[in-house]
SEMIPA-362274 format. One record per residue: x, z, y of N, C-alpha, C in turn. Coordinates in steps of 0.02 Angstrom, whole numbers, plus 50000, padded with zeros to 5 digits. Each point is the difference from the previous one (the first is absolute). Layout:
% residues N
XZYXZYXZY
...
END
This chain:
% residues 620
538405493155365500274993450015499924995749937
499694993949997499894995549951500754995649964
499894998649939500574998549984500514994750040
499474996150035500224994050028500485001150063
499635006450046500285000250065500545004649960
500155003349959500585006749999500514993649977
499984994949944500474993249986500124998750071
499564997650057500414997550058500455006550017
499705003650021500455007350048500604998549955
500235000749931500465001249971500584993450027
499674994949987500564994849999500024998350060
499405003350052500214996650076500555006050022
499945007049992500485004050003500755000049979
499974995549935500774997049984500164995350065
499634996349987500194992150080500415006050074
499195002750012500425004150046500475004950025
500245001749944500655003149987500654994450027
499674995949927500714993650014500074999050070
499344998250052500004997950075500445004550023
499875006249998500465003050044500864999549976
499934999449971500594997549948500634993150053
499234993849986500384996150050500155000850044
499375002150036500175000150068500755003950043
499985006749975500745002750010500694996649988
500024993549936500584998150004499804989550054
499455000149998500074996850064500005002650048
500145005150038500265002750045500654998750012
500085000049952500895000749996500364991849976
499494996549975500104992450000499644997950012
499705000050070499344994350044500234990249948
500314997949999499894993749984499825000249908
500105004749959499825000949936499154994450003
499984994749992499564995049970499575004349930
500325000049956499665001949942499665007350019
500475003850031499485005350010499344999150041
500134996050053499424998550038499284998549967
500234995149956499424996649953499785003449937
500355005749999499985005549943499425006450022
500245002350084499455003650049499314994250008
500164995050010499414997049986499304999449966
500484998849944499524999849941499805005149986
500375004350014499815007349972499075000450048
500145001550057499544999850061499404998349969
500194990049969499264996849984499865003249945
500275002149930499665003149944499795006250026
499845004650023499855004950012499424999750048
499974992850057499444998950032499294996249962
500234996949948499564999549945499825002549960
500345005549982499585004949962499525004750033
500495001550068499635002650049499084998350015
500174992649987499354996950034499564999649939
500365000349959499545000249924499585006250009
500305006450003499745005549996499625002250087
499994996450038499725000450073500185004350037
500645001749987500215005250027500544996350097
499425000050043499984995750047500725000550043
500145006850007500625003650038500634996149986
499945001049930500474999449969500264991250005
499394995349999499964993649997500254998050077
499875002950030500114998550083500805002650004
500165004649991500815001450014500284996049966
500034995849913500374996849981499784993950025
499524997250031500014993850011500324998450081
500285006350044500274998650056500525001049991
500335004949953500614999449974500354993549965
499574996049947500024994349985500194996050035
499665000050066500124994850053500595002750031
500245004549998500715002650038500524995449943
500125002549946500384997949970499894991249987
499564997649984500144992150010499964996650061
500055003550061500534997450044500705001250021
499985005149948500745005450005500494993249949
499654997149950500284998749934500134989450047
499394998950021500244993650030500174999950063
500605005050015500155000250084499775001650049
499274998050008499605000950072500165006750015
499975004749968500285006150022500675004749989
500415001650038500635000949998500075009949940
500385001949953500065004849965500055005850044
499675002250038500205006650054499905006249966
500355005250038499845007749975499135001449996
499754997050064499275001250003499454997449956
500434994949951499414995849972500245005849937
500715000149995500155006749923499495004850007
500035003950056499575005150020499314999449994
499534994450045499374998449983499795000649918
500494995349954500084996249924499695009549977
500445001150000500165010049986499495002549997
499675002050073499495002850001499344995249957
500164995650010499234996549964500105004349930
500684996149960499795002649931500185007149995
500115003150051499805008949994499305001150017
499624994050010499365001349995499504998549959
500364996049964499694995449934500165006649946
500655002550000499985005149950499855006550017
499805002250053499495006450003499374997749976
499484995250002499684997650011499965000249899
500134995149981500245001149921500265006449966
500405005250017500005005649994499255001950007
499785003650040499185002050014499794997349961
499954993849972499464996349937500065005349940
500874997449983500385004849951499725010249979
500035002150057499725006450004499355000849993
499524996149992499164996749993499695001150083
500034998950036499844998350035499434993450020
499335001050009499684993249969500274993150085
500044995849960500114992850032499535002150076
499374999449998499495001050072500375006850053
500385004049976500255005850050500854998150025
500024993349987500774999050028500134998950058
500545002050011499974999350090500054992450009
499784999650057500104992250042500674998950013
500404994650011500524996250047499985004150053
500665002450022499985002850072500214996050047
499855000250064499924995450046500734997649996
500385007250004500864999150040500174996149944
499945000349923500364995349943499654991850019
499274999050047499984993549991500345000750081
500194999850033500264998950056500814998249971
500245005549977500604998849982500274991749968
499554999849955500004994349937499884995450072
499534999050028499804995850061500634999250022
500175004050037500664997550033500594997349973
500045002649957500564996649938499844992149996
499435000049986499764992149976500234996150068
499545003550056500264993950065500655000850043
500415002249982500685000050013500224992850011
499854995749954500224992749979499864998450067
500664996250013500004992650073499445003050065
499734996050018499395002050047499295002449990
500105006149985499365004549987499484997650029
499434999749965499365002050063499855005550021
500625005849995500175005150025500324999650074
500404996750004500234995950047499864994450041
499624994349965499724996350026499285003350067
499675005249973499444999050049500495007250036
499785001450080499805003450035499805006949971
500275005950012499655007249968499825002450066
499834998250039499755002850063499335004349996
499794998649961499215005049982499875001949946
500685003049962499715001249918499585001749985
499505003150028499225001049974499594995349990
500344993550013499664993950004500284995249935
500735001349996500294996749952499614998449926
500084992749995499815000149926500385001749952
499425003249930500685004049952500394994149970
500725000449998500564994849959499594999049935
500184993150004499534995549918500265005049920
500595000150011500215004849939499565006249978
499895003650061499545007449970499174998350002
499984994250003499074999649983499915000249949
499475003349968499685000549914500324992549966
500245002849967500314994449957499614995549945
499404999849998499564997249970500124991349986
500034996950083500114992749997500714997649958
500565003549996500394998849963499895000849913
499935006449990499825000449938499424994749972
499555000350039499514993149966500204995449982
500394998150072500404992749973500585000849959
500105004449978500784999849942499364998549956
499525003949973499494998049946499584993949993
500224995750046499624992350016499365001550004
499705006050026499245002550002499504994350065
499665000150014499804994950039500095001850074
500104997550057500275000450060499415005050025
500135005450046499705006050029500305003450031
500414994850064500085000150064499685007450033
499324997249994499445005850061500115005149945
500295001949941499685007649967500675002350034
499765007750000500635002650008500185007049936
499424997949954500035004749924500424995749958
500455002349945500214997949961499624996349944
499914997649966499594995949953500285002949918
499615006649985500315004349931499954996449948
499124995050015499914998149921500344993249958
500294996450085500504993349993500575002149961
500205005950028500495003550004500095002749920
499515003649952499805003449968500064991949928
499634995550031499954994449948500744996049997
500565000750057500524995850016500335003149931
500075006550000500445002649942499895002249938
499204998050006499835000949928499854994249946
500334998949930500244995049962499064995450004
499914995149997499434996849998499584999349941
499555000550002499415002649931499735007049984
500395003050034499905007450017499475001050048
499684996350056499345001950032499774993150015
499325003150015499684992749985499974996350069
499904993249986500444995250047499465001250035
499944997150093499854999550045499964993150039
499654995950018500134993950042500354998950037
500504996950015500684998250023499725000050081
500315003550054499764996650078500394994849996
499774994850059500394994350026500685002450043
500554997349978500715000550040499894996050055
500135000150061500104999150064500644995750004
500174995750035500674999250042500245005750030
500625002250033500225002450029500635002050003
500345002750068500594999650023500565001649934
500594997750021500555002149953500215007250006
499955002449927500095007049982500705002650007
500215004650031500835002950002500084999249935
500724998750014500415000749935500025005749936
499965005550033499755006749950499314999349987
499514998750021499574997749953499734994549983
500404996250018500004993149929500365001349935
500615005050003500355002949934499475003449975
499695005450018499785003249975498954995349971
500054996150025499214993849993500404998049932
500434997249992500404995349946500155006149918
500215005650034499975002349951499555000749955
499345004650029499555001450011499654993749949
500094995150018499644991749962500194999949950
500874999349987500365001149922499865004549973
499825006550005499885003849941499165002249982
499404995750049499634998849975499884994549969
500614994550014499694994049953500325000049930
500295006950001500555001249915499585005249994
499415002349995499855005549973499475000249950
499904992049992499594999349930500525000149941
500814997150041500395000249941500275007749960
500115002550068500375010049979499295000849980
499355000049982499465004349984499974998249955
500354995149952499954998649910500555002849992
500655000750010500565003050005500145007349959
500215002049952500075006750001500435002050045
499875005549995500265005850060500495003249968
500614999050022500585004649972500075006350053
500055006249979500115005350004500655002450003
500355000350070500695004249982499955005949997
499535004650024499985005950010499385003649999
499885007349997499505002249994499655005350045
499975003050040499895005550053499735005949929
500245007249994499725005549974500045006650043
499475001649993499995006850017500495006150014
500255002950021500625003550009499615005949956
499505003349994499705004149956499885001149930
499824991649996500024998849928500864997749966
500274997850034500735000049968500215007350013
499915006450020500285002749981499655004849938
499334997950013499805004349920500474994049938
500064995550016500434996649937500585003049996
500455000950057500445003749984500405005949963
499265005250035499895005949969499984999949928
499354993549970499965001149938500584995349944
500484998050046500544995749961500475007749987
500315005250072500245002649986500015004349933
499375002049984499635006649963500244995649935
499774993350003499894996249918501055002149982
500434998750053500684998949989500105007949987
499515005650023500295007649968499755000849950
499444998049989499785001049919500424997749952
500244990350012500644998749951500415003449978
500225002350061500805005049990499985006949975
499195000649986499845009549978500024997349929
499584994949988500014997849936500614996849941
500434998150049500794999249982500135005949967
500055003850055500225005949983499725005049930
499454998849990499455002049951500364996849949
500084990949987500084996349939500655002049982
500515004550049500785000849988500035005949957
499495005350014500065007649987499624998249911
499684994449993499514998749927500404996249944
500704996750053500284997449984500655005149936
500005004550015500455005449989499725001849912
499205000449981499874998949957500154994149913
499725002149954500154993049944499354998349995
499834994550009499414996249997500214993749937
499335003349936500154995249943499544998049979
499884993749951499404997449970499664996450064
499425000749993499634995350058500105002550089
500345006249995499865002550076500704996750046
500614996949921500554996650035499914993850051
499534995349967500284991450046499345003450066
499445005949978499605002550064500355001250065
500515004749957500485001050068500424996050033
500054995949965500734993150032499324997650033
499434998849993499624994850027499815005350055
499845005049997499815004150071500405002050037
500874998749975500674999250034499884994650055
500014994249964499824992950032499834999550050
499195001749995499445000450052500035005350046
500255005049984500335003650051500494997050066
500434997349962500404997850029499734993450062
499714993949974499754994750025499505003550074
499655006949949499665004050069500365001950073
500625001049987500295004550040500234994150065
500504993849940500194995850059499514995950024
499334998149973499684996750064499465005050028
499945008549990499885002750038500615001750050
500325000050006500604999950061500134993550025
499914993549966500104993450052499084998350046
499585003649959499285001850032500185003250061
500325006550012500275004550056500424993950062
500544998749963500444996550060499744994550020
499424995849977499614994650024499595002050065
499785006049972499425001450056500455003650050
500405002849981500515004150066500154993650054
500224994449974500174994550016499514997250050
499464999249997499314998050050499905003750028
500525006150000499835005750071500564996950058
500564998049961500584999550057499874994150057
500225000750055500164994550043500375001350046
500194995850030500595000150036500065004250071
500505002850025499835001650068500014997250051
500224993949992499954994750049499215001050042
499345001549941499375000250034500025004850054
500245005049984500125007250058500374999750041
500724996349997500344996450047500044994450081
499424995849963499634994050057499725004950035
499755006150006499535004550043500385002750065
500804999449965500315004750062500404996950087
500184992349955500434996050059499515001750086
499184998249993499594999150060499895007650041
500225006349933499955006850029500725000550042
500384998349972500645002350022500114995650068
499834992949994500114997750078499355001550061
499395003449971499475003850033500285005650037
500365002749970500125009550032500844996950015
500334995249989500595000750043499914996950066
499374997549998499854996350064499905005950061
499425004549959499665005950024500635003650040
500605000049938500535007250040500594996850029
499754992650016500524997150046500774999649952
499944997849959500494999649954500284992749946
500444997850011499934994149953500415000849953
499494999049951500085000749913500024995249951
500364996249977499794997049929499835005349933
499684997349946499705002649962500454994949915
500525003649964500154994749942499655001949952
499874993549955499705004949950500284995749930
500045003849960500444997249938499755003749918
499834993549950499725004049923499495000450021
499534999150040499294998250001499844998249917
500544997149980499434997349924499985006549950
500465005550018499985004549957499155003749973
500054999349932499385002349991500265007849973
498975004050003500015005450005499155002550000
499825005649959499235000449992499744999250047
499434996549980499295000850061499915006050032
500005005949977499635007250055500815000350049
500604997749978500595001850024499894997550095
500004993249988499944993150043499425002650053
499545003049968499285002150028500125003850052
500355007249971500115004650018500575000850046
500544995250001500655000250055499924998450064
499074999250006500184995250075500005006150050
499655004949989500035006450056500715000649994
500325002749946500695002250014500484995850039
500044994549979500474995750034499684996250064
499615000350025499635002050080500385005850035
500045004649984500215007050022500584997149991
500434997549978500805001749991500104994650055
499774991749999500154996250038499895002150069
499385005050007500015001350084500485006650006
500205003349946500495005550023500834995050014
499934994549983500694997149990499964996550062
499384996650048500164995550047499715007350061
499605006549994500125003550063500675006150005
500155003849937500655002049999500554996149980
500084996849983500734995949981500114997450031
499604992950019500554994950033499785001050077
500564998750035500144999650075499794994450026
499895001650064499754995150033500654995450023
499894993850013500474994050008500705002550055
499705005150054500675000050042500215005349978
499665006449937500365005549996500464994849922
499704994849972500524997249958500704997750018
500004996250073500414996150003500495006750037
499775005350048500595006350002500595001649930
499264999649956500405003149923500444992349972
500174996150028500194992349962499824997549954
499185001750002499624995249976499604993649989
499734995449971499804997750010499305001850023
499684996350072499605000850026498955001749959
500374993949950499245001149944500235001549944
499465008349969500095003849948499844994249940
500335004249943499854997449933499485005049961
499494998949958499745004749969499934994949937
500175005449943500254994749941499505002949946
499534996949976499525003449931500104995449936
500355004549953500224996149955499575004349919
500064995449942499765002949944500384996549949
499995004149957500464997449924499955005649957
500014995649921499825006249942500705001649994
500015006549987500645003849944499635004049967
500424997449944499665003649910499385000250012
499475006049991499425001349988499665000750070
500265000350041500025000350064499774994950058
499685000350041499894995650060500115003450069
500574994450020500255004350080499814996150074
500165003850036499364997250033500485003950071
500604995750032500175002750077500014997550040
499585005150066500084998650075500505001250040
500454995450015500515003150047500174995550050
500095004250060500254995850056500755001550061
500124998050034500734999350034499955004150053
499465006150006500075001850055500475006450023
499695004750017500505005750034500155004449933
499855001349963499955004649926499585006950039
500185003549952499805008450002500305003150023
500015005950018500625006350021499765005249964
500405000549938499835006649950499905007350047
500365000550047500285007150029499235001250037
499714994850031499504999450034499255000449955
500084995949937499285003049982500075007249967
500415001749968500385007350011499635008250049
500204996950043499855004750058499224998450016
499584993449990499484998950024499575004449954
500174997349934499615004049934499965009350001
500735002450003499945005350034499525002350059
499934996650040499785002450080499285000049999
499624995249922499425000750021499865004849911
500455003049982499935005849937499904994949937
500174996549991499994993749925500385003649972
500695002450017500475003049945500435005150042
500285002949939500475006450031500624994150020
500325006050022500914998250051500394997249931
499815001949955500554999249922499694991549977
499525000749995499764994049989500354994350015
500004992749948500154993750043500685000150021
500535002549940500604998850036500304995649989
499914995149967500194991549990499634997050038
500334993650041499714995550007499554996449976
499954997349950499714997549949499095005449997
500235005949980499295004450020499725000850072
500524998050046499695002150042499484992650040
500424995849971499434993449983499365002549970
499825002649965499505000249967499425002950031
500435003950047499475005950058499474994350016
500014994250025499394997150026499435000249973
500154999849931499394999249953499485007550012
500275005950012499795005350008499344999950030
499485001750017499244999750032500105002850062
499724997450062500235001150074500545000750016
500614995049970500564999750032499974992750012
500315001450080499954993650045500645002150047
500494995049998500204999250051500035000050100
499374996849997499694998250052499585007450033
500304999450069499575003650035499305001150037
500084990050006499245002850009499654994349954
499425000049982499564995249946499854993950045
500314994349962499694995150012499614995849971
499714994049998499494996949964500384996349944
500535000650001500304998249952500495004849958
500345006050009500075004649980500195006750027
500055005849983500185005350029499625008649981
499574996049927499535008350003500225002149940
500564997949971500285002949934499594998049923
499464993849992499634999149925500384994849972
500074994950041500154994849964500574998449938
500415003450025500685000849947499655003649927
499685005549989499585005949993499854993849918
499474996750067499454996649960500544995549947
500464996250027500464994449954500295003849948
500145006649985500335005149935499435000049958
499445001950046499465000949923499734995349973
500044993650047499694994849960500744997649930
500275000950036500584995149959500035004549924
499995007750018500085005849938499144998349960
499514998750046499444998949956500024996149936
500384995250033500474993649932500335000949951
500475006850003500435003349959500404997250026
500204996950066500614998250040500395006050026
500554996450035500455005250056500134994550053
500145005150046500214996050067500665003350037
500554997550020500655002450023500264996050055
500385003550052500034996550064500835002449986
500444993550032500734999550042500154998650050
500085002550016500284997950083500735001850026
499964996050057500594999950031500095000150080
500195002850026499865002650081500194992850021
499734995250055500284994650034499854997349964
500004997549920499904994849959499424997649999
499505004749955499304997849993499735005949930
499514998649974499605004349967499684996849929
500055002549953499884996249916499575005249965
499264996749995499455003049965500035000049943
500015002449931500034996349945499305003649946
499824993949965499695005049955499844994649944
500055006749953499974997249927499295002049956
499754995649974499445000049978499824997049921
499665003749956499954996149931499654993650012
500464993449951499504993350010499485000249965
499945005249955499345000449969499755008350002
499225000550019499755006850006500145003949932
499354996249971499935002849927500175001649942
500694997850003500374999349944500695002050040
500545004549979500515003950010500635000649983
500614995849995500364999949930500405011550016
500065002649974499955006549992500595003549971
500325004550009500375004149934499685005849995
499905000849940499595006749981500515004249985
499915007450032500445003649990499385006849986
500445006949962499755005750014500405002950010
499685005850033500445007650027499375005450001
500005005149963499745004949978499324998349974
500124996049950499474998049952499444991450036
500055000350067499754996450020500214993950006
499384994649992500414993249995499924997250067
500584996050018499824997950071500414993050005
499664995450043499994993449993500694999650092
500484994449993500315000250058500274990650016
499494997350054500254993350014500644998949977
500084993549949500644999150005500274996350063
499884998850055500014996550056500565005050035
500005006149985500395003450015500545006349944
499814996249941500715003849950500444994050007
500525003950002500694995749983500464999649940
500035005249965500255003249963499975007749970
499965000649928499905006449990500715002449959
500105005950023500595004949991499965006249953
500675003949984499925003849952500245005650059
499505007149990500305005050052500535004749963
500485002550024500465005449970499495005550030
500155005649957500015006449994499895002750069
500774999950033500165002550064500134993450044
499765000750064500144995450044500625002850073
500224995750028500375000750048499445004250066
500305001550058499375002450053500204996450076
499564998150025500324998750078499575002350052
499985005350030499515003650049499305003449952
500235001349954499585004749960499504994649951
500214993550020499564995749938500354997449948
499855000149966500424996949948500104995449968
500434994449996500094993750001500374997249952
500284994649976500014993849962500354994550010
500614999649972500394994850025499794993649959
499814994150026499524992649964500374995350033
500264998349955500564991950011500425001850061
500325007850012500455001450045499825002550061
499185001150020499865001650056499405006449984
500295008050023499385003249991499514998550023
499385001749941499175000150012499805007449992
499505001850053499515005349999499705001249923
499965004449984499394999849928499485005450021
499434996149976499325004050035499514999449929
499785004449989499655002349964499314998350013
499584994449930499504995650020499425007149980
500135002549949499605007649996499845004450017
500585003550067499905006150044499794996950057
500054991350006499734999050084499264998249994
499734999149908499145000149988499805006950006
500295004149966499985006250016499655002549915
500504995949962500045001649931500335005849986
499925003749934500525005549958500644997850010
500575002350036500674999349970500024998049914
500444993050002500105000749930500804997950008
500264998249942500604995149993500174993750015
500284996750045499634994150003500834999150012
500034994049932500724998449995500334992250003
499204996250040499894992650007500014999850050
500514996550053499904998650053499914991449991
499624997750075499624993050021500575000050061
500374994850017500214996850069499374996050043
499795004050041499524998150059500364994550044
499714994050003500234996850053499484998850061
500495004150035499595001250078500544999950056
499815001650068500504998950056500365003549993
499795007049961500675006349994499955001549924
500274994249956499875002649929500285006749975
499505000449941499955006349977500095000349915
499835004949973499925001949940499425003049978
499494998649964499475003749982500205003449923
499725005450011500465004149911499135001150001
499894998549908499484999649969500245002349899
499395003249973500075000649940500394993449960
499554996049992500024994449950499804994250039
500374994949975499694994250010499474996149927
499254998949996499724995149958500244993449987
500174997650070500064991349983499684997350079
500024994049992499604994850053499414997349976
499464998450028499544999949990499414995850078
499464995449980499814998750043499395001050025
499695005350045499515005249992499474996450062
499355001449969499344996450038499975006150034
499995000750088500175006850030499134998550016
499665007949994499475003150049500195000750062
499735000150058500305004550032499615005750014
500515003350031499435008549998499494999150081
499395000949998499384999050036499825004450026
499925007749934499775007050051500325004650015
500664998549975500345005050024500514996350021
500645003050034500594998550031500685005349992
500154996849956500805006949941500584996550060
500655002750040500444996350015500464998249939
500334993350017500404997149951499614996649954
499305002849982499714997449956499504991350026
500054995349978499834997050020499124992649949
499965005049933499604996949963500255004249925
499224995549947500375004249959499864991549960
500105001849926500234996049945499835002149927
499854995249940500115001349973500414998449923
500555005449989500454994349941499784998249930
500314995649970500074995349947499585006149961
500305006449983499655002149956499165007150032
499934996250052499465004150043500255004250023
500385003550027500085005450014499994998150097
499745003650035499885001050069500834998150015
500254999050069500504998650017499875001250084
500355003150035500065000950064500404994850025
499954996550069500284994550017500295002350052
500715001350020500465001450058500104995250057
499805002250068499834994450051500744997050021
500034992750022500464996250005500465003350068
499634999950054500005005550061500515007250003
499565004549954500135004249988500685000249954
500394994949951500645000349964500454995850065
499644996650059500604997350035499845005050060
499795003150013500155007250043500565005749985
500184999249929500385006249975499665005049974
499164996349985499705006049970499895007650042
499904997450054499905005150062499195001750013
499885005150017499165000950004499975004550080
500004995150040499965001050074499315005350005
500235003950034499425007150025500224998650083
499284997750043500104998850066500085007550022
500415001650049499645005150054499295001350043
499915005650006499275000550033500085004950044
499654996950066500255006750064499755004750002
END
């Protein structure tokens, strides 16, 4: 794909995001003016770039769509569900269509306009007053002439380009077309045809003739003009080799710190003294703008989730349509930012959760109003940072869970023994398990036991966790917590039997001094912390380290906090994580390395809000 067409796909793919954007909350406010003229415009920039790059399909759906909406915008046509719907499918066709570019797909193999999207758009358009839908006789539709709206749209587009009258063509005119938008002096001129008289042009394209005039008769002025630049498009490849090599430059600093501290311990006299204050210095100056080098470029990774957000409103009223269900969709902290691979990577998961939330959770309208509900569900997707953290929950008002029930299901198909899962809280967790499904029989929307499956490993791929609450009758709360930054970790380094090991602070709370002897309650042995016993679990016998002494306990904050007992604590520290690629350690989730080189094992976020549990499935 040439640089030119991948610039359109990119920014016509933003537009059509936003479209679907509007369109759903004009649904919900048919008289919204500004949005109207907002779907509008959107339509025409995208049909001009369209036509720039000849990509014909594409030019024909936004220019009948065009015509939907500026009669939608000056009245002639009334805001209906059907014109929302037609609006919909077009730009679900504009962005498959742009997607496919996106994936390289060359321009000549794109599909055509399908008949039913220009029929649709057709009918939408002549809805207005007395159709010539209406007006003639359908007594012989095989005879019928096709409605003026779905003929090759050529005569319009010409005349938005003031190209010369060509009535009899019924081809578009590329090179009118091709010269309308390109700045003048750029190809070489051509002899003017003679303009004609003729009839008065609709109102939509006399706006669009007028424009069209003004910004070629200003384009000798913008072509002396410098060009200000707000922004820059880069590579997602090449910013992360910058990354990489910002991180490495910020471990070398801190090895070398560490180096100038241990040299420091020495007497340096005669000439090797002001050497060392000056290679003190420069040391130093190294370190902090190799670390404000790091958080700059970390910085051009983040964006908001709002982008991953606009994707879900048109899914969620798609499949509640499908299961006969009426749903709103809230969504709230859209501006929260959070890395690029994060944003990338959430859209499978939170797909899977929204259709597990609108086909198991919420009820249908008359099993709501039995329960004294309101008739239309809520499904609420919200995001907001805490501490180092980015959270990220799905929850909605419907029937909840029945612990006792996935319980017995998990059992019945051998996931776990009878002992297993005796909290609520765990027995939430059963879904995530691989071929556990509720559902008896598979439907096209769920029932074969992956999808839940799939949302744990993506989220743990992250060094996330994911935790469910529920409430029988109430409704159901997804939650998950995720680092706002990949590559960088804030950490407590601890050891226990010589080994150093790195532990999110996202989840220490506090570290403790262990006694000798502890209290016992069912054979574990526990910890009274600000008045309420804690479990203490041993971060060394559950790696499957040497017994040592370990007289440091960590307060875990998790749904069932805990105590982790460990040798020593090093300190805090903020560690550029690997992650591990060829192999797969549980608990282990990357490695690291510290201030003074030494390797560092990185403890998974998951795995400390589990309780440090290492699930062994059953096998029949």
């Amino acid at each position: 794909m040439d640089d030119m067409l991948k610039e359109f796909v990119v920014e016509a793919l933003d537009l059509a995001t936003n479209v679907e954007e509007h369109l759903l909350s004009l649904e919900r406010n048919p008289g919204d003016m500004n949005t109207l003229n907002a779907v509008f415009r959107s339509f025409h920039t995208i049909k001009g770039g369209a036509g720039f790059m000849n990509l014909t399909a594409m030019v024909s759906a936004c220019h009948l769509t065009e015509n939907l909406f500026d009669a939608l915008r000056t009245g002639q046509v009334a805001v209906t569900p059907e014109a929302i719907e037609a609006a919909l499918e077009a730009s679900g066709f504009v962005a498959d269509q742009l997607t496919a570019l996106n994936n390289g797909v060359p321009p000549e193999q794109l599909s055509t306009m399908p008949k039913s999207l220009e029929t649709m758009l057709t009918d939408a358009i002549e809805s207005k007053g007395v159709s010539k839908k209406s007006a003639e006789p359908a007594a012989n539709p095989a005879k019928a002439p096709a409605p003026a709206p779905a003929a090759p749209v050529a005569a319009a587009v010409t005349a938005a380009l003031a190209a010369p009258a060509q009535e009899q063509n019924d081809n578009v005119d590329w090179e009118a077309y091709y010269r309308a938008v390109t700045p003048p002096g750029t190809l070489p001129e051509v002899k003017a045809a003679p303009v004609f008289e003729s009839a008065p042009m609709p109102a939509s394209v006399r706006e669009e003739t007028e424009a069209v005039k003004t910004s070629l008769s200003n384009a000798d002025i913008k072509q002396n003009a410098p060009v200000k630049e707000e922004s820059i498009r880069i590579d997602a490849v090449k910013l992360n080799v910058l990354l990489e090599v910002a991180g490495e430059s910020v471990q070398a600093a801190n090895q070398a710190a560490v180096l100038l501290e241990k040299l420091g311990q020495f007497k340096f006299e005669g000439q090797a003294a002001p050497l060392m204050a000056a290679l003190t210095e420069t040391l130093t100056r190294a370190s902090r703008y190799s670390t404000e080098l790091q958080r700059a470029t970390l910085a051009t990774r983040m964006q908001p989730v709002g982008r991953l957000f606009q994707k879900f409103p048109r899914l969620v009223r798609e499949l509640a349509r499908d299961l006969g269900k009426d749903v709103d969709l809230n969504i709230t902290g859209a501006e929260t930012e959070v890395d690029r691979v994060v944003v990338d990577s959430l859209y499978d998961p939170l797909v899977h959760m929204l259709r597990n939330a609108l086909d198991h959770g919420i009820e249908t309208s008359e099993e709501r109003l039995i329960a004294n509900k309101s008739p239309r569900a809520t499904i609420s997707l919200k995001a907001w940072q805490e501490a180092s953290s980015v959270m990220i929950e799905v929850s909605d008002d419907g029937k909840g869970m029945d612990a006792q029930r996935l319980r017995d299901k998990a059992i019945s198909k051998g996931l776990i023994n009878s002992h297993d899962a005796r909290t609520d809280d765990e027995a939430f967790q059963l879904v995530f398990l691989p071929g556990f499904s509720t559902k008896e029989v598979a439907s096209s929307v769920s029932g074969r036991g992956v999808g839940m499956d799939v949302v744990k490993t993506a989220v743990e791929r992250h060094r996330g966790a994911i935790r469910i609450a529920s409430e029988l009758g109430k409704g159901t709360t997804f939650l998950i917590r995720l680092p706002i930054e990949l590559s960088i970790v804030p950490t407590m380094v601890v050891r226990t039997d010589g080994a150093s090991l790195a532990l999110p602070m996202a989840t220490v709370q506090r570290v403790v001094e262990l006694p000798e002897t502890f209290e016992s309650v069912g054979g574990q042995p526990v910890l009274r912390d600000l008045g309420r016993p804690l479990p203490i679990k041993s971060l060394g016998k559950t790696l499957g380290y040497s017994p040592s002494s370990e007289r440091v306990g960590i307060v875990i904050a998790a749904p069932n906090p805990y105590i982790l007992s460990v040798d020593s604590v090093d300190g805090t520290a903020d560690l550029v994580i690997k992650p591990l690629t060829c192999i797969s350690t549980p608990g282990i989730t990357g490695t690291a390395r510290s201030a003074e080189g030494e390797l560092v094992l990185v403890i998974s976020l998951s795995f400390l809000i589990d309780g440090c549990k290492v699930r062994e499935l059953m096998t029949n």
